[in-house]
N, C-alpha and C positions, 0 to 999 in steps of 0.2 A: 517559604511558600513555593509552590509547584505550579507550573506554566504549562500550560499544553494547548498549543495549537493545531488547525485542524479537529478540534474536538468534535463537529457535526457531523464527521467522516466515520467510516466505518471504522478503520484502525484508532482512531484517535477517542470515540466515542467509546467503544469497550475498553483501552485505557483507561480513562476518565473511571469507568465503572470498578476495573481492576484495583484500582488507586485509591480509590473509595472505598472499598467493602478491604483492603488489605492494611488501609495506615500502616506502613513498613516505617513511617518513619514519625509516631505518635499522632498527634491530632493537628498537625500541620494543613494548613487551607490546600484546598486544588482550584487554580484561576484557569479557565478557560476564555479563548477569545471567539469570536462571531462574528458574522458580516449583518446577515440580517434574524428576526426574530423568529420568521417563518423554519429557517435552517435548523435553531435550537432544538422545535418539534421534533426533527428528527432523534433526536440523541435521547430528550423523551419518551417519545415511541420504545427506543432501543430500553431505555430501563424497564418500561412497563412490560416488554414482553419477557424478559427476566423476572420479573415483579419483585421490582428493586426499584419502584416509584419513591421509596421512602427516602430514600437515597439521591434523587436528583437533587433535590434542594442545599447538597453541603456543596455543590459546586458553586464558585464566584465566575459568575459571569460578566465578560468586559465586553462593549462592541471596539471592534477594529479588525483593520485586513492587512496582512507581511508586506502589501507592497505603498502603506500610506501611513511612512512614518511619521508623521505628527499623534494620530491614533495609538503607536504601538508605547507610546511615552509613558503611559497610565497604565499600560498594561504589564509592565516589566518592574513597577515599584514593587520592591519587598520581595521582589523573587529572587529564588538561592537555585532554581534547577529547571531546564526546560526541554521538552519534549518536543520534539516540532516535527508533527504529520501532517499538516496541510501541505496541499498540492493541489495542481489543475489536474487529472488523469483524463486525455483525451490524442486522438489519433487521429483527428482529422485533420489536416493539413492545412483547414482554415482558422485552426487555430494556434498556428506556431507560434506567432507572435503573443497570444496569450499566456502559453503553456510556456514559454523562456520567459515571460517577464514574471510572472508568479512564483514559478520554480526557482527559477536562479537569482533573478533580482529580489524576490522578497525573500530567497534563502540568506541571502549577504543580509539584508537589513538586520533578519533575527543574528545572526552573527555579529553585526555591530552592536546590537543594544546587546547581546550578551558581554563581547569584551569593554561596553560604557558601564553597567551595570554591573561588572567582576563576579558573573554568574559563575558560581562553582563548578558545572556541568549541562554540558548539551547534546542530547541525544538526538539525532537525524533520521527519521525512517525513511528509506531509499530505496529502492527496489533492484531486483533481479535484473532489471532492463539498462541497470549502469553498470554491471558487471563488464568484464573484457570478452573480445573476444578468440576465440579458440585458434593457436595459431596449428600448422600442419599435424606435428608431433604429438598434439594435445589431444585429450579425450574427453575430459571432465572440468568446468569452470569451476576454480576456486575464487576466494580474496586475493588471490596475487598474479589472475588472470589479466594482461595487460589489453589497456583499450586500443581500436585501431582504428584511429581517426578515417584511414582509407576504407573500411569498410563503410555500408550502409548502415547506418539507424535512423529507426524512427524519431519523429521530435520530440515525442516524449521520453524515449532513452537520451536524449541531446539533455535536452534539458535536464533530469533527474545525472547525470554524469555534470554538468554544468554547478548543478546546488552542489554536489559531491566537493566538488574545487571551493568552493567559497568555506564550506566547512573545515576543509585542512587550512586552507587561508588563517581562520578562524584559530587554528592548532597551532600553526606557526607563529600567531601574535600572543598566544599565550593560554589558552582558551582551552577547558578541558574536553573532547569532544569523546562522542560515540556513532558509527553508521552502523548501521543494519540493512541491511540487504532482501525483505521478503520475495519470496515467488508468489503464488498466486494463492492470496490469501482466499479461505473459504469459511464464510461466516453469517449469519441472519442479521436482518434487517436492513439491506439496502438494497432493493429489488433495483437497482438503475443503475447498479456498478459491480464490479467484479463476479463475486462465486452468486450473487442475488441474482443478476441477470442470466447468468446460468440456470439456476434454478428455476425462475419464472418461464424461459423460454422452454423448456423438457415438461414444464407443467401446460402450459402453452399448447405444448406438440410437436416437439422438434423429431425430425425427419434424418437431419443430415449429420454424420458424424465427420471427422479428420482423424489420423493416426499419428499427430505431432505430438512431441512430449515435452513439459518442462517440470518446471520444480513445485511442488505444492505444499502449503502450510497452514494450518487453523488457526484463526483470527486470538483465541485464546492462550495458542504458545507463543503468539509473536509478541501480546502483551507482557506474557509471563518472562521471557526472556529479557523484553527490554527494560522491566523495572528491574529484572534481577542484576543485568549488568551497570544498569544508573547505580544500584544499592553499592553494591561493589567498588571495588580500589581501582578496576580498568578501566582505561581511559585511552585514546588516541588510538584505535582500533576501528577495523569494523570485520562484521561478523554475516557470511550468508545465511540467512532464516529458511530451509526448507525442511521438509518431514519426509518427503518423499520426492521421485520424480514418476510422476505416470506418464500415462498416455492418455489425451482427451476423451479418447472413444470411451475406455476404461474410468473416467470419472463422470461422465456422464452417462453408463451403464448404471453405476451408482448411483446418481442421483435421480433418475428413472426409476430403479427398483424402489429406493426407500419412500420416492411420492406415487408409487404403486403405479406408473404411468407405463407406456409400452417403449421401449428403448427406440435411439435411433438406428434405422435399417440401412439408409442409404451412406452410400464413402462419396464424401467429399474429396475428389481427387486436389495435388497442388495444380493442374489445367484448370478443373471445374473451378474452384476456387478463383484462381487470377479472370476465368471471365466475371466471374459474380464480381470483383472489386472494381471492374473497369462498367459493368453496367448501372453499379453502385454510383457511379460517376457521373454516368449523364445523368441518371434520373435526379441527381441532386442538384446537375447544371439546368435543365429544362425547368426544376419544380421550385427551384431555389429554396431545395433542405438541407438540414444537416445528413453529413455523412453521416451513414451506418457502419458501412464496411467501405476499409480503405485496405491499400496494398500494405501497408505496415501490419495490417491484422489477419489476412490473408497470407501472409507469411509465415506470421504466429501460427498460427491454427495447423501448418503442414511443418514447422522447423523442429527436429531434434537435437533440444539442447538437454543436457544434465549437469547440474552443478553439487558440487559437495556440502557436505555437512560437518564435516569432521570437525572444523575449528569449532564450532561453539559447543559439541557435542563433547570435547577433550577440553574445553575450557570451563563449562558448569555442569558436567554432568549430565545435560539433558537427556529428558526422554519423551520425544513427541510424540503425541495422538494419533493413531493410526485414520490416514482423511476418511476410508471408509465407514468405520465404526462412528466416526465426529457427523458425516453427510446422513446418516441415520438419525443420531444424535439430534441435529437440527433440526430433520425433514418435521420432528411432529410440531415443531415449533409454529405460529402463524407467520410465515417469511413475507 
C-alpha cells in the first residue's frame, strides 16, 4: 500500500489522482492522510474538475498530522512506499517557528516511522528553495550546488534544507530514499498558493510586473516523474524538477493572454519592490494581519536564478511540457 502525505495540497493531490488513474503497480490501495475534513474538499474539488469524481472514492483516508506521532501509528500499517508532500509553504516571518516544526520536525517523524515500519521507499518533495547557492565561478544551480549557510534564506528555504537533512539521516540508517527538487510548479485548483494565486491575481487585474527569473514546471510532470522514479531501481538521489527557466514578466504575459485579460504594464523595480515589503510591514503591525509581502518574496520576484535539468532529463528520458502551451491548457479549466 501507498502513503502519501500532504495529499490536500496541490502537488500531493494530483498525485494521489496520477496514482489512481495509472495502478503502475496492480490494484494496490492509495492511503492518504488529513488534518481536517474540511481540507479533503479540497482534493475533491481537484478530481471533479478533471471529472474524475469516480475516482475519489479508491482513496483510503486516515486523519493525522507529521508532527503528532501517536496519529501517524495507524497510518503507516501495511504500507510498502511513501510519498511525503506535505509542508507549511509560507514566508512570513511570523511563521518560522511553524514552518521548522512541520517541515523539519515532522519530516524526521515520517522518516522514523518509515525506518520502524522497513518501508521499502521514500520519496520527499523538496523544492527549488533548498538547493545551494551559486558560488563566484558558477552560473547555473544544479543537484551538486553547495548550501551556504553564510548567505541569506528565507525560512521557508531553512526549513525545506532542514527536512532535506532528516531524509539523508533517513539514507544513512538504512532507508531507501528519493528528493526532488520542483521550481515553481504551475497547476489548477488551488487559487491560495503557488501558480493559482497567480492566476487569480492577473484575473484579478494585476498591474505590476518584475523581470526576475527562476525555474518553472507543471504540476503534471512533477507527478509523472516522481512516480516514475519511486517505480524505478533509484534510490538515494535527488533530482531538480524544472521545464524551463523564465522570467516572471514572460509568464505572466502568458497567463494574461490565455485568460484573455490585459497584461501587466507597469515594472516593478527591486527599489519599488523593497518599499512595498517594508510598507507591507506596518500595515500588518498597526492592523495585526497576516503578511502579504515580505522581504523573502520581494527578493524572489527581482532574483535571477537558473537551475539545470540535465540530471533527470539524462536519467528518464524526460520530455517536459512546454509552461506556455500547459498555461493555456489550464486557463479554460474553472481555476
Amino acid at each position: 500500500m501507498i502513503l502519501v502525505t500532504g495529499g490536500t495540497g496541490l502537488v500531493g493531490a494530483h498525485l494521489l489522482l496520477h496514482l489512481i488513474e495509472s495502478q503502475t503497480r496492480g490494484s494496490e490501495r492509495i492511503r492518504a492522510i488529513y488534518r481536517t475534513t474540511q481540507s479533503i474538499e479540497k482534493t475533491k474539488s481537484l478530481f471533479q474538475l478533471y471529472k474524475k469524481s469516480n475516482l475519489f472514492d479508491n482513496i483510503q483516508w486516515i486523519q493525522a498530522d507529521i508532527i503528532d506521532v501517536p496519529s501517524l501509528e495507524k497510518a503507516f500499517i501495511g504500507i510498502t512506499q511513501v510519498y511525503h508532500c506535505a509542508a507549511l509553504i509560507s514566508f512570513d516571518p511570523k511563521d518560522e517557528e511553524n514552518i521548522r516544526k512541520i517541515n523539519i520536525e515532522g519530516t524526521a517523524n515520517i522518516v522514523n516511522f518509515c525506518l520502524r515500519y522497513s518501508i521499502q521507499k521514500l520519496c520527499y518533495v523538496s523544492s527549488i528553495a533548498a538547493l545551494g547557492d551559486l558560488a563566484a565561478h558558477e552560473t547555473i544551480i544544479t543537484e551538486e550546488t553547495e548550501w551556504n549557510p553564510e548567505k541569506p534564506h528565507s525560512d521557508y528555504a531553512i526549513s525545506k534544507y532542514g527536512a532535506e537533512m532528516e531524509i539523508w539521516r533517513g539514507q544513512q540508517e538504512g532507508l531507501k530514499i528519493l528528493i526532488v527538487n520542483p521550481g515553481v510548479i504551475i497547476g489548477p485548483g488551488f487559487q491560495e498558493q503557488g501558480s493559482g494565486l497567480l492566476f487569480k491575481k492577473v484575473a484579478d487585474g494585476l498591474s505590476f510586473y518584475t523581470l526576475g527569473t527562476s525555474g518553472f514546471i507543471v504540476v503534471s510532470d512533477v507527478v509523472k516523474i516522481t512516480t516514475e522514479l519511486m517505480n524505478s531501481e533509484i534510490c538515494n538521489q535527488r533530482f531538480t524538477l524544472i521545464a524551463e527557466n523564465n522570467c516572471f514578466r514572460d509568464i505572466l504575459n502568458n497567463i494574461s493572454d490565455a485568460l484573455q485579460k490585459e497584461r501587466p504594464t507597469k515594472h516593478a523595480s527591486p527599489f519599488f519592490m523593497e518599499i512595498v515589503w517594508r510598507m507591507d510591514w506596518i500595515l500588518s503591525v498597526i492592523f495585526k494581519q497576516k503578511r502579504q509581502f515580505t522581504k523573502a518574496t520581494a527578493k524572489a520576484s527581482y532574483s535571477k536564478s537558473s537551475y539545470s535539468n540535465q540530471k533527470i532529463k539524462e536519467t528518464l528520458n524526460f520530455k517536459f511540457k512546454a509552461i506556455n502551451s500547459y498555461i493555456k491548457e489550464i486557463s479554460i479549466l474553472k481555476l
